[in-house]
DRENDO-1510 file (C-alpha; in Angstrom, 1 decimal, always signed):
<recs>
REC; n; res; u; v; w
REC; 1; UNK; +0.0; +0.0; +0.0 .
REC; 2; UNK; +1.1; +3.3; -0.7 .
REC; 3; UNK; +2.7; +5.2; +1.8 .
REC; 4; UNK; +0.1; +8.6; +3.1 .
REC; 5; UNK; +2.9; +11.6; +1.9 .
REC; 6; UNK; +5.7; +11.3; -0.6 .
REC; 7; UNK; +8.8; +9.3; +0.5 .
REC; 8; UNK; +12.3; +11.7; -0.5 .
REC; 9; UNK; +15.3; +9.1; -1.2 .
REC; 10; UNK; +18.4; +10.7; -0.9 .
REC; 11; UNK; +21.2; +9.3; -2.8 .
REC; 12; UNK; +18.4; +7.9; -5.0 .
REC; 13; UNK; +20.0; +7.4; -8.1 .
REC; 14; UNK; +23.1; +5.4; -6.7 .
REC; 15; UNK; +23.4; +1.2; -6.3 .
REC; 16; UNK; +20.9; +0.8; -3.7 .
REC; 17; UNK; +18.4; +4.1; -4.4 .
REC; 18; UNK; +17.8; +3.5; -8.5 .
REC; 19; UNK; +16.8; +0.2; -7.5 .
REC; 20; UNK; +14.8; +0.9; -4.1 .
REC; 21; UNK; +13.1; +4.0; -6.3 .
REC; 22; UNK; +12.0; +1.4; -8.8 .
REC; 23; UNK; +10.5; -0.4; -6.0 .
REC; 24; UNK; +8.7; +2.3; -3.7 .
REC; 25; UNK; +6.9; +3.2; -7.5 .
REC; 26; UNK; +5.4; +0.0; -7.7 .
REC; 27; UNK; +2.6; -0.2; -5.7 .
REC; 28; UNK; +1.8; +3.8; -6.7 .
REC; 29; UNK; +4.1; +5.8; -3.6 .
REC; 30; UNK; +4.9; +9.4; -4.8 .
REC; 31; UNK; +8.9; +9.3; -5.1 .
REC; 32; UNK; +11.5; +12.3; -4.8 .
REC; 33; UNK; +15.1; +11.5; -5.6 .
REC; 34; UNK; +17.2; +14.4; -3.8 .
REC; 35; UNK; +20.9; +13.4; -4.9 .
REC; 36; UNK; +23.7; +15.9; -5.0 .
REC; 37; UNK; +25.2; +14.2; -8.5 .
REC; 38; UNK; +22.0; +12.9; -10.5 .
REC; 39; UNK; +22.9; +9.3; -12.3 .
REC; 40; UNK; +20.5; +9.9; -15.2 .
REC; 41; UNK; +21.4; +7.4; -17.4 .
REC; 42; UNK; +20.9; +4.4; -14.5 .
REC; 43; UNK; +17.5; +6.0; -13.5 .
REC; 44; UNK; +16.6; +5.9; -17.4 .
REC; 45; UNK; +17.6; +2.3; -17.7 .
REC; 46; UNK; +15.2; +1.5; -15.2 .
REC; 47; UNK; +12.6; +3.2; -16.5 .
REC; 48; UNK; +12.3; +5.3; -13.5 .
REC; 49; UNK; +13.6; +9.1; -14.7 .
REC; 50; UNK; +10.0; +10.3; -15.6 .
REC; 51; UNK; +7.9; +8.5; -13.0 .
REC; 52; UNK; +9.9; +9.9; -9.9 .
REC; 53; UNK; +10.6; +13.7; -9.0 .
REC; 54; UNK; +14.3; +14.4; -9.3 .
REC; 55; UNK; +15.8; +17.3; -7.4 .
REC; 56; UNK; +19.8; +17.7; -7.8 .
REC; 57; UNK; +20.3; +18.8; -3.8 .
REC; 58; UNK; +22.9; +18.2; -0.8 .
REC; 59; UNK; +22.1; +17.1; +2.6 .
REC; 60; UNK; +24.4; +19.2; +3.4 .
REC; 61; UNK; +22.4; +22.0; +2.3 .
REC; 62; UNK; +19.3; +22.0; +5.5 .
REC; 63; UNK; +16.9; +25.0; +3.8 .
REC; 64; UNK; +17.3; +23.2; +0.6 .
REC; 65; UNK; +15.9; +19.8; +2.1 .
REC; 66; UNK; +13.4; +21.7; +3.9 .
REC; 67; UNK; +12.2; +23.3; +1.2 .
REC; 68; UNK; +12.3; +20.1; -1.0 .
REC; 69; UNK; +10.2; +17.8; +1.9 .
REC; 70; UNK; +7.5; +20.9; +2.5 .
REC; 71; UNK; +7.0; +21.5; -1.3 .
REC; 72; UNK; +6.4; +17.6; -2.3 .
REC; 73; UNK; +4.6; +16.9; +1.4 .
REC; 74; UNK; +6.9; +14.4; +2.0 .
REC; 75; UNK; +5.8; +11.8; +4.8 .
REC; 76; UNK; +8.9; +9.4; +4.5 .
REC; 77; UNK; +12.6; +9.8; +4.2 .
REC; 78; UNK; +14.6; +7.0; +2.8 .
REC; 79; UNK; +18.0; +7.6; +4.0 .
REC; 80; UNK; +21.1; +6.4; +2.1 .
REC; 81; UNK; +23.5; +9.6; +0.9 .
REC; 82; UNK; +26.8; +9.1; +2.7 .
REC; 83; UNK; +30.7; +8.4; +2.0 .
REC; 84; UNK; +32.0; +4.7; +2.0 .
REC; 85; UNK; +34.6; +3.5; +4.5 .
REC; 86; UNK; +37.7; +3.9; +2.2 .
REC; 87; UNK; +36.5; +7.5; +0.6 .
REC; 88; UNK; +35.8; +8.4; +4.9 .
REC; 89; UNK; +39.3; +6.8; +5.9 .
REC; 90; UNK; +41.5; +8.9; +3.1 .
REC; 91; UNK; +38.7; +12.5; +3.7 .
REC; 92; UNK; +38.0; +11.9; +7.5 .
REC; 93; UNK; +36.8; +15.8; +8.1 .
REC; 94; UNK; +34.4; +15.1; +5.4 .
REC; 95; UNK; +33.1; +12.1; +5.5 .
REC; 96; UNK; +32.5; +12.7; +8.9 .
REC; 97; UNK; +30.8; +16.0; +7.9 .
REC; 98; UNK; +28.8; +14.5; +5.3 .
REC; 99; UNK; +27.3; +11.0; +7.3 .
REC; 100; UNK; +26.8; +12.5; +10.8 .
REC; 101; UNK; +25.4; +16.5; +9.6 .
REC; 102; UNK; +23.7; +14.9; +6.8 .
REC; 103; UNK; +22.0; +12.4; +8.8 .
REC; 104; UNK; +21.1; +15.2; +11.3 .
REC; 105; UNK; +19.6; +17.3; +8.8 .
REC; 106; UNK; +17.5; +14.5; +7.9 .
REC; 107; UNK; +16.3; +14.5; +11.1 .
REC; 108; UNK; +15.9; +17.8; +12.0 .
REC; 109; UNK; +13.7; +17.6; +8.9 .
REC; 110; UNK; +11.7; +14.9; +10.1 .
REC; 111; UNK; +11.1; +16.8; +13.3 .
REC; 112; UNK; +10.5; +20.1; +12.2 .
REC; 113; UNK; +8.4; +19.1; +9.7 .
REC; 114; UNK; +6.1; +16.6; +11.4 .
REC; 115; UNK; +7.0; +13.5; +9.4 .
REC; 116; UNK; +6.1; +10.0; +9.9 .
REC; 117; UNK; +9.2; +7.9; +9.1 .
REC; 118; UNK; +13.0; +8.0; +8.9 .
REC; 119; UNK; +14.7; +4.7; +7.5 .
REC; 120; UNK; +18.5; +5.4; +7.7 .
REC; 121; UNK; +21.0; +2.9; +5.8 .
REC; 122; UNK; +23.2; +1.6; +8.0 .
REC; 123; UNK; +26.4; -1.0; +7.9 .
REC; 124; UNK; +27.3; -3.9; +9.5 .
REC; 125; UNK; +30.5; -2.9; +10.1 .
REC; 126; UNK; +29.8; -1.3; +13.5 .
REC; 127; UNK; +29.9; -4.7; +14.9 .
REC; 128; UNK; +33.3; -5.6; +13.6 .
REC; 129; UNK; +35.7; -4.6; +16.5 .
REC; 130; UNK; +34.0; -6.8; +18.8 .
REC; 131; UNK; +34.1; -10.1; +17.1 .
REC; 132; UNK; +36.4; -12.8; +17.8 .
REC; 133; UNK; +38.1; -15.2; +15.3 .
REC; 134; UNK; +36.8; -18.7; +15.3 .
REC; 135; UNK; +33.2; -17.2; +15.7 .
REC; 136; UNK; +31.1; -18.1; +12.8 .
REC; 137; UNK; +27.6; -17.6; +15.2 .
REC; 138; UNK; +25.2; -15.2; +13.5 .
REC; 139; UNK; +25.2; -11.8; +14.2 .
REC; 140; UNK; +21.7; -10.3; +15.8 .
REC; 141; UNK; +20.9; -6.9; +16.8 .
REC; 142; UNK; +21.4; -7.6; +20.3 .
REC; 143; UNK; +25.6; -8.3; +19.1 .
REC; 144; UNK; +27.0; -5.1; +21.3 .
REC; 145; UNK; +28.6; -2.6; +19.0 .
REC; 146; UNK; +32.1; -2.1; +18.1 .
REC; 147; UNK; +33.0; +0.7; +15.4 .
REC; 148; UNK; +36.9; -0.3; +14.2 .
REC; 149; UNK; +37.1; +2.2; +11.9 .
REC; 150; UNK; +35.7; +6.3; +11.2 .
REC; 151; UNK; +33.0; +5.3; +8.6 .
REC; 152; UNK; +31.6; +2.6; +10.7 .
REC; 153; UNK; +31.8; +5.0; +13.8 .
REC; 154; UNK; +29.3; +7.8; +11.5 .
REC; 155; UNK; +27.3; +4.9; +11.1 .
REC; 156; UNK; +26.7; +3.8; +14.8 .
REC; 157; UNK; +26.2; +7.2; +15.6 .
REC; 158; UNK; +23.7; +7.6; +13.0 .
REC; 159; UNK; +21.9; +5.1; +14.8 .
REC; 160; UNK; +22.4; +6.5; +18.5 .
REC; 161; UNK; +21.1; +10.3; +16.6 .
REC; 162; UNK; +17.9; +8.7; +15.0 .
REC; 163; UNK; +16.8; +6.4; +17.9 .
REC; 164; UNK; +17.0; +9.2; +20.2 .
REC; 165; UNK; +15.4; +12.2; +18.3 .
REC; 166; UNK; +12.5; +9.7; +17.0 .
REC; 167; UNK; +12.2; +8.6; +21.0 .
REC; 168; UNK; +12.1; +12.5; +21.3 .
REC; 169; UNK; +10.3; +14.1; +18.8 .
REC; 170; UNK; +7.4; +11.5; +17.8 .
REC; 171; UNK; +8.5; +10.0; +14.5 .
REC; 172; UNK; +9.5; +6.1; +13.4 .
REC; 173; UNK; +12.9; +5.5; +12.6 .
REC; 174; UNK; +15.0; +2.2; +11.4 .
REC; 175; UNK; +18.3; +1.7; +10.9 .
REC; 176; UNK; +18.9; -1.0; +8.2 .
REC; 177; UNK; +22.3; -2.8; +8.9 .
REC; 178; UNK; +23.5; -4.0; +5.9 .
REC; 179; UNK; +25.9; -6.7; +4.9 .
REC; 180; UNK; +28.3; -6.1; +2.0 .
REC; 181; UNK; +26.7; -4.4; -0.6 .
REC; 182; UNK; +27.8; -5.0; -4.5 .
REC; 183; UNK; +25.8; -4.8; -7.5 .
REC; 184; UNK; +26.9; -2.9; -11.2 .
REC; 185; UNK; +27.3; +0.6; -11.0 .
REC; 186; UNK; +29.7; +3.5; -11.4 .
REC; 187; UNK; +33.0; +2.3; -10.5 .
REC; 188; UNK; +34.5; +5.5; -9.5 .
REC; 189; UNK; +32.3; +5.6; -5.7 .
REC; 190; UNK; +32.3; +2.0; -4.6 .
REC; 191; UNK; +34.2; +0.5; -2.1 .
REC; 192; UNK; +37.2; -1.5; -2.9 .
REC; 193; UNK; +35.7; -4.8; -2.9 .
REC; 194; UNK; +33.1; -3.9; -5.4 .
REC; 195; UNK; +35.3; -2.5; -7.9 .
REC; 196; UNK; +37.5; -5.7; -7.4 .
REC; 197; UNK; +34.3; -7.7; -8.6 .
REC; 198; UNK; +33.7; -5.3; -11.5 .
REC; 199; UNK; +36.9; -5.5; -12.3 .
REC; 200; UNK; +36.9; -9.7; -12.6 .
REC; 201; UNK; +33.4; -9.0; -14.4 .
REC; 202; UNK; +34.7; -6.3; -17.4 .
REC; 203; UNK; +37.8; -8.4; -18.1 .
REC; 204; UNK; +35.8; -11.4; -18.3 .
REC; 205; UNK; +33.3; -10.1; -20.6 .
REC; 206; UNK; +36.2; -8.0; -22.7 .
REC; 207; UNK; +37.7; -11.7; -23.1 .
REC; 208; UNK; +40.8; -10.6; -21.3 .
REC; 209; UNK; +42.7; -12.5; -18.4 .
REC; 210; UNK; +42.2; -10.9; -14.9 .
REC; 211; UNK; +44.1; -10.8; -11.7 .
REC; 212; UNK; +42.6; -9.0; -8.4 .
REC; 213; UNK; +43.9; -8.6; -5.0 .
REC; 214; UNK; +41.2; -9.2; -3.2 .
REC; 215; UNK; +40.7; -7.6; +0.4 .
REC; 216; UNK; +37.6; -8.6; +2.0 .
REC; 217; UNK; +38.6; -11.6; +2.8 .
REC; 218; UNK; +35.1; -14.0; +3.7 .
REC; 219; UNK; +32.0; -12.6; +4.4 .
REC; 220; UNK; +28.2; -12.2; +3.3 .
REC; 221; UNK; +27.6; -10.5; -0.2 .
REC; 222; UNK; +24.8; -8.9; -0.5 .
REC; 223; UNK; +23.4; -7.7; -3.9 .
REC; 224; UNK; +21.9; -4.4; -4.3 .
REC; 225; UNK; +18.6; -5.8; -5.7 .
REC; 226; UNK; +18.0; -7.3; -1.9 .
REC; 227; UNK; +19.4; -4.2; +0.1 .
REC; 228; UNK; +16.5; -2.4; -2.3 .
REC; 229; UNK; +14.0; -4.8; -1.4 .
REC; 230; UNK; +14.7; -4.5; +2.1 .
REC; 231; UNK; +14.7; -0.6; +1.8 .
REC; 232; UNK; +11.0; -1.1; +0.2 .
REC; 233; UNK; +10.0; -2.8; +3.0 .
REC; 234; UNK; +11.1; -0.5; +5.6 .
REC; 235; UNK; +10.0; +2.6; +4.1 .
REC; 236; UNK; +6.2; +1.0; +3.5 .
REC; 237; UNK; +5.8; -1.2; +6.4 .
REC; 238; UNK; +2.5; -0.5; +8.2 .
REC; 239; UNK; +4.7; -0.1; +11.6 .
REC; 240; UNK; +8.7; -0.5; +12.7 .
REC; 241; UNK; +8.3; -2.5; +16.1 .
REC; 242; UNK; +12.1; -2.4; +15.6 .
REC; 243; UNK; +14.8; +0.3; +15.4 .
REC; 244; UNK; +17.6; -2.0; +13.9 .
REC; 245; UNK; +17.3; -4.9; +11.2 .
REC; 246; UNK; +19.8; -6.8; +10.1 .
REC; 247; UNK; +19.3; -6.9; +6.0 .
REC; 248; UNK; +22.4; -10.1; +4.6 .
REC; 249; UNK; +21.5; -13.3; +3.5 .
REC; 250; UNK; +23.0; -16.0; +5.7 .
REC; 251; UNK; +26.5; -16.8; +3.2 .
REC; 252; UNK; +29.6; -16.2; +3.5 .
REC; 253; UNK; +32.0; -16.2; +0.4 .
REC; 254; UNK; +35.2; -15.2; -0.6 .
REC; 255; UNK; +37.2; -13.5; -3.9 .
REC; 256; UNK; +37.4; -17.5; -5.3 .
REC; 257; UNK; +33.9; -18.1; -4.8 .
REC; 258; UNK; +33.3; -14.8; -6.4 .
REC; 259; UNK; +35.8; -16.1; -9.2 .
REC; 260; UNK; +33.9; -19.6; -10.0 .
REC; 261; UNK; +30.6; -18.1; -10.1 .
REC; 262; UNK; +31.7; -15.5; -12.9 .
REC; 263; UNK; +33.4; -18.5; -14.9 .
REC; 264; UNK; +30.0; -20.5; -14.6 .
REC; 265; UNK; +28.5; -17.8; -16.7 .
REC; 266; UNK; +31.4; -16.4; -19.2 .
REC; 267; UNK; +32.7; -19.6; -21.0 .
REC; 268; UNK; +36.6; -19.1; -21.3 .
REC; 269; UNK; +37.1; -16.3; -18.8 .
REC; 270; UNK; +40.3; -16.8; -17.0 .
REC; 271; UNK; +40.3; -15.0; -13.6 .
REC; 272; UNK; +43.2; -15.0; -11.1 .
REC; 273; UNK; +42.4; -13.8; -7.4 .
REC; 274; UNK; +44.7; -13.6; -4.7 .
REC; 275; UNK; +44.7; -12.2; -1.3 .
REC; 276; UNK; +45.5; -8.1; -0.7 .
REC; 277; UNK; +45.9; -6.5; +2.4 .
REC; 278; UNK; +42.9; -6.0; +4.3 .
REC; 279; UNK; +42.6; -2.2; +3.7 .
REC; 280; UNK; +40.1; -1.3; +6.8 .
REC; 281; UNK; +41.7; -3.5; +9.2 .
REC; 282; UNK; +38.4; -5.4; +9.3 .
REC; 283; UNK; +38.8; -9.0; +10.4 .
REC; 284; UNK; +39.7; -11.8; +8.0 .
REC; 285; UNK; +36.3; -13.6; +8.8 .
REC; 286; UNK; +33.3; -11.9; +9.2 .
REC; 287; UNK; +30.1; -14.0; +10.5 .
REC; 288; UNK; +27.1; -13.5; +8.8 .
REC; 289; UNK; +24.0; -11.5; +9.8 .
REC; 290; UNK; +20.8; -12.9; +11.6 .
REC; 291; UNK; +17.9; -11.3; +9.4 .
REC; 292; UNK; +15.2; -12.8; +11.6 .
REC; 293; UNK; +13.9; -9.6; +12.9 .
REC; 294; UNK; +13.7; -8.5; +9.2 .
REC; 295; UNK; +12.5; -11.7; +8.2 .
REC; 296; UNK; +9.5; -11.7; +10.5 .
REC; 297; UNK; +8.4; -8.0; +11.2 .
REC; 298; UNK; +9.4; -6.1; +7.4 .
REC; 299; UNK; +8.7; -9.8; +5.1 .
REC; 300; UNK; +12.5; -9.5; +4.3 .
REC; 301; UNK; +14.1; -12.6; +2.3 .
REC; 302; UNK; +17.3; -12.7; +0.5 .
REC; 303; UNK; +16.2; -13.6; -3.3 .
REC; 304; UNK; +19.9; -12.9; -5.0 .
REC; 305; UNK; +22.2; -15.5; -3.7 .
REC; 306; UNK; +25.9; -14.7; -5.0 .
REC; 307; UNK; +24.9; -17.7; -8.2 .
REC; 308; UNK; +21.7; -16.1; -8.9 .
REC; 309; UNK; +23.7; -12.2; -7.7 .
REC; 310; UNK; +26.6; -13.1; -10.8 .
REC; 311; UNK; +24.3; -13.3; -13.6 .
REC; 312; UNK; +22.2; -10.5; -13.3 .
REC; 313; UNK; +25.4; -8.3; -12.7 .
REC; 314; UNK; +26.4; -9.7; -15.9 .
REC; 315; UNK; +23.4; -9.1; -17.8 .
REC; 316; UNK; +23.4; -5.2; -16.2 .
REC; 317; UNK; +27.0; -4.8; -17.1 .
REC; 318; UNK; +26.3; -6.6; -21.1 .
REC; 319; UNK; +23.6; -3.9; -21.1 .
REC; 320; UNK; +25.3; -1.5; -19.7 .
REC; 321; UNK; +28.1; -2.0; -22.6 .
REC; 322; UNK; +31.3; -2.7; -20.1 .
</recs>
């Protein structure tokens, strides 16, 4: 059911937002994209650029997202706009400026303005500085949180700033914990471990031999198509008895796995991985999430598993004309 107000995505034409756009139009929701650098031609390819509003904006920029929520009576803002752990480690001063003020302008928005939801993309990564090696046990929302690095630190405090003025000022707020997010997009602003799969992925499909260091180590992969779904969810959910959901899907995989699954669908590609440093210090072996709570309160479930995740990158990227 749609949604009573418009819901505003910002960063709504990146990885996750094009595709969670695409999805709040569906069942008829009035969308506003408020991104600061507008990816037109991935909006177009969904077919989304003339069924949304698009308004080229910064979070940064308060009056402006004021005057944006007020004009389309926004009810609902999808949060996702922010820097990615690598861009926040190298520009600390502003990646810290543009995840924590950003996020607080969002919600000084939602309290100034009376609205009804905030759903704020968060990462898993704020539990990584407490987990022990040998662990493999799920992680649940109860884990006690353990920023290691700056980005991850924004993040957790993007929590602790929307729990606190939604218990304040009236207003639903979720934080959506996601696992590691890849999916085809503009290479340029993903994290290293996503531009390590596009890399395997353009070689392969340009017939060439590949070689990648690959950093992550093992972990969950989630595609952006799920992380979408779940941001569907959130955003449209009659009510949020929650204010953290875990959004993964239960596997952990590796550059290899990551490897074979691209060879299963490009005869002949020849794709070397071997391990890199880990760049963030995370740990070598990260556990995977426990979506339950998502599962059983938003009607979350994974549908993009990394054999199912490999092809429709592939078909993205053929169309994309990598």
């Amino acid at each position: 059911m749609p949604p009573s107000g418009a819901v505003l995505v910002t960063g709504g034409s990146g990885l996750v937002g094009a595709h969670a756009v695409c999805g709040l139009l569906e069942p008829g929701a009035r969308v506003v994209i408020f991104d600061v650098a507008v990816n037109e031609a991935q909006l177009r390819s969904l077919g989304v650029l003339d069924r949304a509003t698009v308004v080229r904006g910064d979070v940064l920029d308060l009056p402006h997202l004021l005057e944006t929520v007020e004009t389309y009576r926004v009810g609902t803002v999808v949060h996702l706009a922010s820097f990615l752990g690598q861009e926040v480690n190298h520009r600390p001063y502003a990646g810290i400026r543009l995840n924590l003020l950003g996020t607080v302008h969002v919600l000084e928005a939602a309290r100034l303005l009376r609205l009804r939801r905030v759903v704020f993309a968060s990462s898993s990564t704020v539990l990584f500085g407490a987990l022990r090696a040998g662990d493999d046990r799920p992680l649940t929302e109860e884990a006690p949180p353990s920023p290691p690095s700056i980005y991850a630190t924004t993040k957790l405090a993007g929590e602790h700033f929307g729990a606190n003025y939604a218990a304040r000022h009236g207003f639903e707020f979720a934080a959506l914990r996601f696992a590691a997010l890849f999916g085809p997009g503009q290479v340029v602003l993903k994290a290293d471990r996503e531009q390590q799969i596009a890399a395997m992925i353009r070689g392969a499909l340009r017939g060439e031999p590949v070689e990648v260091e690959w950093t992550a180590g093992v972990g969950e992969l989630l595609y952006m198509k799920d992380a979408a779904r779940a941001v569907v969810l959130a955003a449209l959910a009659e009510r949020l008895p929650h204010r953290i959901y875990h959004i993964g899907n239960g596997a952990l995989h590796d550059g290899p796995d990551v490897a074979r699954a691209i060879e299963r669908e490009i005869p002949g590609a020849k794709i070397t991985v071997t391990a890199g440093a880990r760049l963030l210090g995370y740990p070598e072996r990260i556990p995977p999430l426990d979506f339950s709570r998502a599962r059983e309160e938003l009607g979350y479930e994974p549908v993009y598993p990394l054999e199912r995740a490999i092809p429709d990158y592939i078909a993205i990227a053929r169309k994309l004309a990598w």
